[in-house]
N, C-alpha and C positions, 0 to 999 in steps of 0.2 A: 821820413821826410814828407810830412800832409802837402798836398798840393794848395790846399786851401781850406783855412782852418775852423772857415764860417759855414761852409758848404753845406754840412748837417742841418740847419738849423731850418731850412724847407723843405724838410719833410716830417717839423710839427704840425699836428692836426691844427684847426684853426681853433676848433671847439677844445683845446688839452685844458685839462684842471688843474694842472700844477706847474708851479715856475719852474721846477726842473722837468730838465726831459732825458730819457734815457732812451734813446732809436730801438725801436721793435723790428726785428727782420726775422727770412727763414736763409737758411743755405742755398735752399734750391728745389730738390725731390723732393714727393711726395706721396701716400701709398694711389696706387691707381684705381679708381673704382672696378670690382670682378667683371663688369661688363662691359668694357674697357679691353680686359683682357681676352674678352672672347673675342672682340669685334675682331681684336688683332690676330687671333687663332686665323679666324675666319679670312679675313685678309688673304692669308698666307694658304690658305687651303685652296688645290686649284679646282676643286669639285666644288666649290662654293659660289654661290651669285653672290655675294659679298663682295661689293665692286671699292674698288679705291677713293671714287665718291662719298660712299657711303663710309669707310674709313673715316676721311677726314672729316666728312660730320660729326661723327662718334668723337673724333680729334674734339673738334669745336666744341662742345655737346660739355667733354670733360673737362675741359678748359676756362669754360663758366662756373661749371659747380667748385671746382676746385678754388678759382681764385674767389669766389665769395664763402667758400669755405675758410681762407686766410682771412677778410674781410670781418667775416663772422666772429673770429676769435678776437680783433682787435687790435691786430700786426696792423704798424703802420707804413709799411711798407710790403707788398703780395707781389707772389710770381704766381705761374701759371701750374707750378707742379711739377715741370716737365712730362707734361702730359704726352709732348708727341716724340719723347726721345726715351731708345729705351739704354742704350750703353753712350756714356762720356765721349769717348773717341769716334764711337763708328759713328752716330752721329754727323758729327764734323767731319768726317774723313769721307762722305757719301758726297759734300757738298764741296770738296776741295779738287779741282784737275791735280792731278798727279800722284794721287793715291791708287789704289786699286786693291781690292780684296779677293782670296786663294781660298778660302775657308777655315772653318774655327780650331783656335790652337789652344791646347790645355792647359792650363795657367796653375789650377788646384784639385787632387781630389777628382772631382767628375765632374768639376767646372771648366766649362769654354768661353771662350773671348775668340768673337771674330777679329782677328788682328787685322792691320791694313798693312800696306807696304807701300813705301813711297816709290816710286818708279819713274818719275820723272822731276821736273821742274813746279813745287804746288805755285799754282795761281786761286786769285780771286774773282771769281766768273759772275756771278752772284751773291745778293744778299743771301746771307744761312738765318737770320733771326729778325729780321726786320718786320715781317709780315705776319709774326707773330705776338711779337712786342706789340703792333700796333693793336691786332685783337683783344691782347689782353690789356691793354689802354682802354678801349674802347667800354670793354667788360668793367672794368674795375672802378671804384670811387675814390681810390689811394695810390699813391704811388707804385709805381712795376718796375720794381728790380729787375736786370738781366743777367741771367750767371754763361758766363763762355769759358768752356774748356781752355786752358792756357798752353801757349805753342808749346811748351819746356815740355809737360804731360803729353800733347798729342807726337811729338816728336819721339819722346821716350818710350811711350807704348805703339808705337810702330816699328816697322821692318825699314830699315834705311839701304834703301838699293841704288843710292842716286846721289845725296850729297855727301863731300869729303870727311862733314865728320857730324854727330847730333845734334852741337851746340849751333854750324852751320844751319842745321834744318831749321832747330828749332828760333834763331833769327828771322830766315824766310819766312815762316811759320807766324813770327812777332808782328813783321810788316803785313799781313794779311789778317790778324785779329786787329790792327790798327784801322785799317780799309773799314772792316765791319762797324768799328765806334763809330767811327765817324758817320756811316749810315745810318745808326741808330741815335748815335745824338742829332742827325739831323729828321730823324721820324719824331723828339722829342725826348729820350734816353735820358735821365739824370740817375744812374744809378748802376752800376756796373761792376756784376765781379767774375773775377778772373779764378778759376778753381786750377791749383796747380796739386793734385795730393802725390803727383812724384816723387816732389822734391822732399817729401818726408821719408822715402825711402834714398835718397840720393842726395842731404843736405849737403854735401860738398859742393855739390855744383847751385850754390846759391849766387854768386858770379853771375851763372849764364841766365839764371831766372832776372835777375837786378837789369842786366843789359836787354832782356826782352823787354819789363819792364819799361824801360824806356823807350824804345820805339815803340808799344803799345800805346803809351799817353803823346805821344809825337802830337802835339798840335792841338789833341782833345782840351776843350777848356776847362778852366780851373772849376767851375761850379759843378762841373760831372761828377760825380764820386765816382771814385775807384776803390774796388777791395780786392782783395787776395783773400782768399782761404786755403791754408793747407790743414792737411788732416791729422791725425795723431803721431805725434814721433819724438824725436829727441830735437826741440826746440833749439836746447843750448848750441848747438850745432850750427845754428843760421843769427842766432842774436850774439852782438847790437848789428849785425850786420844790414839786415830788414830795415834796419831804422834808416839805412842809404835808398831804400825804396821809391820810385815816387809812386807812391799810393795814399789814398788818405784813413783809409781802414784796413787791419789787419784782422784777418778771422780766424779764431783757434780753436785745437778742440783737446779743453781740459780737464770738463766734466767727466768723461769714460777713465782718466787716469785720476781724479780726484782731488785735482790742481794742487799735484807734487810738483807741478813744475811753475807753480806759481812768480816764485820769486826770480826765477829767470829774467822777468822783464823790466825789473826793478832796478837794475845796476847795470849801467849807465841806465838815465830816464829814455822811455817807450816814449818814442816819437810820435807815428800816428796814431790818429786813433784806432781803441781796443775792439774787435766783436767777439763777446767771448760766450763762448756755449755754454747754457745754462742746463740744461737738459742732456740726459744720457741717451742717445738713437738707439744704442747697441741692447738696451733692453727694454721690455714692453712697461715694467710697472712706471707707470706715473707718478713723478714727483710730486707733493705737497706744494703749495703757496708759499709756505713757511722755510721749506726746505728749498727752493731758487731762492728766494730772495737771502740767503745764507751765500749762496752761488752766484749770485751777481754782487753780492758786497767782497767777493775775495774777489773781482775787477777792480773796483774801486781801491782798492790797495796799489793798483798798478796805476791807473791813470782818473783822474778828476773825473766827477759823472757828466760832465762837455764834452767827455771825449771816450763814453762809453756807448756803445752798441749788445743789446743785450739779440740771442738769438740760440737755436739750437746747438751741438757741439758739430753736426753733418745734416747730410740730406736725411729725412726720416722715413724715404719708400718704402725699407722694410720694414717698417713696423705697421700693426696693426690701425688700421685708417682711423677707428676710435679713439685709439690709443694715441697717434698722432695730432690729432685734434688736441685731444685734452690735455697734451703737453701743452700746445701754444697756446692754449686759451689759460691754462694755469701762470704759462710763462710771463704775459703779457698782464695779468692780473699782479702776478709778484713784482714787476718792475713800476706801474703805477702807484704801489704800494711804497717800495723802495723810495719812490720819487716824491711820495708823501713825506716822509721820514726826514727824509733831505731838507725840504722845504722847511720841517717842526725842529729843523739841527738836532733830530735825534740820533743820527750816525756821524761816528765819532771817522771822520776823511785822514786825519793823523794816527790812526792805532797802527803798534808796528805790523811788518810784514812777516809771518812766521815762515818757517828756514824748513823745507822740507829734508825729508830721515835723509 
């Protein structure tokens, strides 16, 4: 259900070459430059003059190279990398009254997750991304997507010691990512995604994600875009459901699975518009020009090129910073390409859909 159908269409370059346009974005992560990660060592080292100041310079410092690293490649839309976050939830959950953190709980393996636990009533005290957003405004020649942890996610990856039940939290939780748009679309915000990758382990509760949803865009105006991304799972589980969304981009991630799940979204027709990952995160070789532009034409099977978004399959932090780059700079090369094509009716928009094994 797009809030607004035209909304895409300002965030064409002015300078674009071709009548069609196909929106270039990332998810969100980024790899961090190595010295980045020392500053942050150091930081955290109490034998260190490495003072907090000097942190957030290092913040600032990354924040620039980064977003004209996005720039560089020719994404028409840059984030900042999430440079100054390093886990989804804790994150947010540092910047929220009524969380509070015990220490890190084992999730995999010999991996830890500071987990948070809700302990009281959350409120919204402050801006969490505002003063970020505007930096990287400031920095950038292009539009700045903002990606926000979505309450369904921060609610389910916490400890719930205070409300009656999740889907409770994760409402309260709705009304307080709603607080933040509306700060950010008044800093100037036209672009805003909501990362829910829960609910790809939890599609049943696609319900309670839909009602967050709504109270997230409470009010926000129509020309903001709103995306969803969730992350890899059993789609068929939450469609045509999503299509009751109010969102005007849906982000998938179907490249890592080989868009077996392609046809999922074909029957009943895909309401908003598609962002679908063109690019594999999960490993370092880099695709070919020839080989996305293969991967953005099985979108186009799903919905008109008006109503595609081409972008990675997730965040790409872990991959090799090199290797990251040369994803998007390929990526954003194959969809200009695509967009030629279109323009010369050399792609055929009626070939059928093939029916995964």
């Amino acid at each position: 259900m797009s809030r607004d159908a035209e909304n895409r269409e300002q965030f064409r370059p002015e300078n674009h070459d071709n009548e069609h346009f196909l929106l270039t974005t990332v998810v969100g992560s980024y790899p961090k430059p190595k010295w980045l990660n020392r500053a942050n060592d150091l930081a955290e080292d109490p034998d260190s003059k490495f003072t907090q100041e000097h942190l957030h310079e290092a913040h600032d410092d990354a924040c620039r190279v980064i977003t004209n690293e996005h720039e560089r490649s020719g994404l028409d839309t840059v984030v900042d990398g999430e440079m100054r976050r390093e886990e989804m939830v804790e994150y947010f959950a540092h910047r929220i009254p009524g969380y509070e953190f015990n220490g890190p709980v084992k999730v995999w393996g010999h991996n830890y997750f500071d987990k948070p636990s809700v302990v009281g009533e959350v409120e919204y005290d402050e801006p969490w991304l505002v003063d970020e957003f505007e930096f990287t405004s400031d920095v950038a020649s292009k539009p700045v997507k903002v990606p926000i942890t979505g309450p369904y996610t921060l609610a389910s990856w916490s400890f719930n010691e205070h409300y009656d039940s999740e889907a409770d939290l994760a409402y309260a939780l709705a009304d307080l990512v709603n607080e933040e748009i509306e700060q950010l679309v008044e800093a100037g915000a036209t672009y805003i995604q909501i990362d829910e990758p829960a609910l790809a382990t939890t599609p049943d509760d696609h319900a309670i994600v839909g009602e967050c949803l709504e109270r997230i865009v409470a009010g926000v105006p129509d020309e903001v875009r709103i995306g969803l991304h969730v992350c890899y799972g059993d789609y068929s589980r939450i469609y045509p459901e999503l299509n009751d969304y109010p969102i005007d981009e849906f982000d998938v991630e179907l490249c890592n699975g080989g868009y077996e799940q392609i046809d999922v979204f074909t029957d009943p027709e895909f309401e908003p518009d598609l962002a679908l990952g063109v690019v594999d995160v999960h490993t370092a070789e880099v695709e070919t020009v020839e080989e996305i532009k293969e991967n953005i034409k099985q979108g186009l099977k799903v919905v008109p090129p008006e109503k595609l978004t081409v972008s990675p399959d997730c965040g790409v932090k872990l991959l090799p910073r090199e290797v990251a780059y040369q994803k998007m700079e390929n990526m954003v090369q194959a969809a200009r390409e695509v967009e030629a094509e279109l323009d010369a009716g050399e792609i055929d928009l009626d070939a059928p859909v093939p029916q995964a094994d």
